[in-house]
KOLDO-503871 format. One line per field, with one value per residue (C-alpha): x, y, z. Coordinates in steps of 0.25 Angstrom, whole numbers. Example, Ala and Ser with C-alpha at 12.3 -4.5 7.8 and 13.67 -1.06 7.14 Angstrom:
BEGIN
X c(49, 55);
Y c(-18, -4);
Z c(31, 29);
# end
This chain:
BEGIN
X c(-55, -68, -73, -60, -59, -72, -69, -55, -65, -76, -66, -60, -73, -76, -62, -63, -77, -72, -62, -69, -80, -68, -62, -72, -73, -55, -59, -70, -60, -47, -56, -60, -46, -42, -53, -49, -35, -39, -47, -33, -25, -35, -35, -20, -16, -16, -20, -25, -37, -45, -59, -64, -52, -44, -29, -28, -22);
Y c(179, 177, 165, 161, 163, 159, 145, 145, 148, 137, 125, 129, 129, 115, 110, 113, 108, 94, 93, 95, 85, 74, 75, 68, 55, 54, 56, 44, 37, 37, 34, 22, 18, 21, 10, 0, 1, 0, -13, -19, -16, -25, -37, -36, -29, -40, -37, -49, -55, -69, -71, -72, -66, -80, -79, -77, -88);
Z c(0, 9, 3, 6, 21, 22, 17, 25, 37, 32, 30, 44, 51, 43, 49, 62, 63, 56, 66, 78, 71, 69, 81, 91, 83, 86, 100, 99, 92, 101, 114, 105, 102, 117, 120, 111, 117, 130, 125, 118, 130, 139, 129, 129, 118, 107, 93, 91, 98, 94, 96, 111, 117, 111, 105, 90, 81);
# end
């Protein structure tokens, strides 16, 4: 039953760890997305845009 708690207490401390290790790069990456919608909303918010700012076909 030791060994037992003690892997219980191992993978809980490798969790948490993990977690807090994945949790910076979500962060980086919605103040990324947050940029790129402030860039869509200034070209107009369309989808689709031709080469040098031109209308696409």
């Amino acid at each position: 039953m030791k060994i037992t708690q003690e892997v219980r207490d191992f993978a809980a401390k490798q969790n948490s760890e993990s977690y807090l290790a994945a949790t910076a790069p979500v962060e980086r990456a919605e103040e990324g997305m947050e940029e790129m919608s402030e860039k869509f909303r200034e070209v107009g918010s369309e989808l689709y845009v031709g080469a040098g700012g031109r209308q696409h076909d």
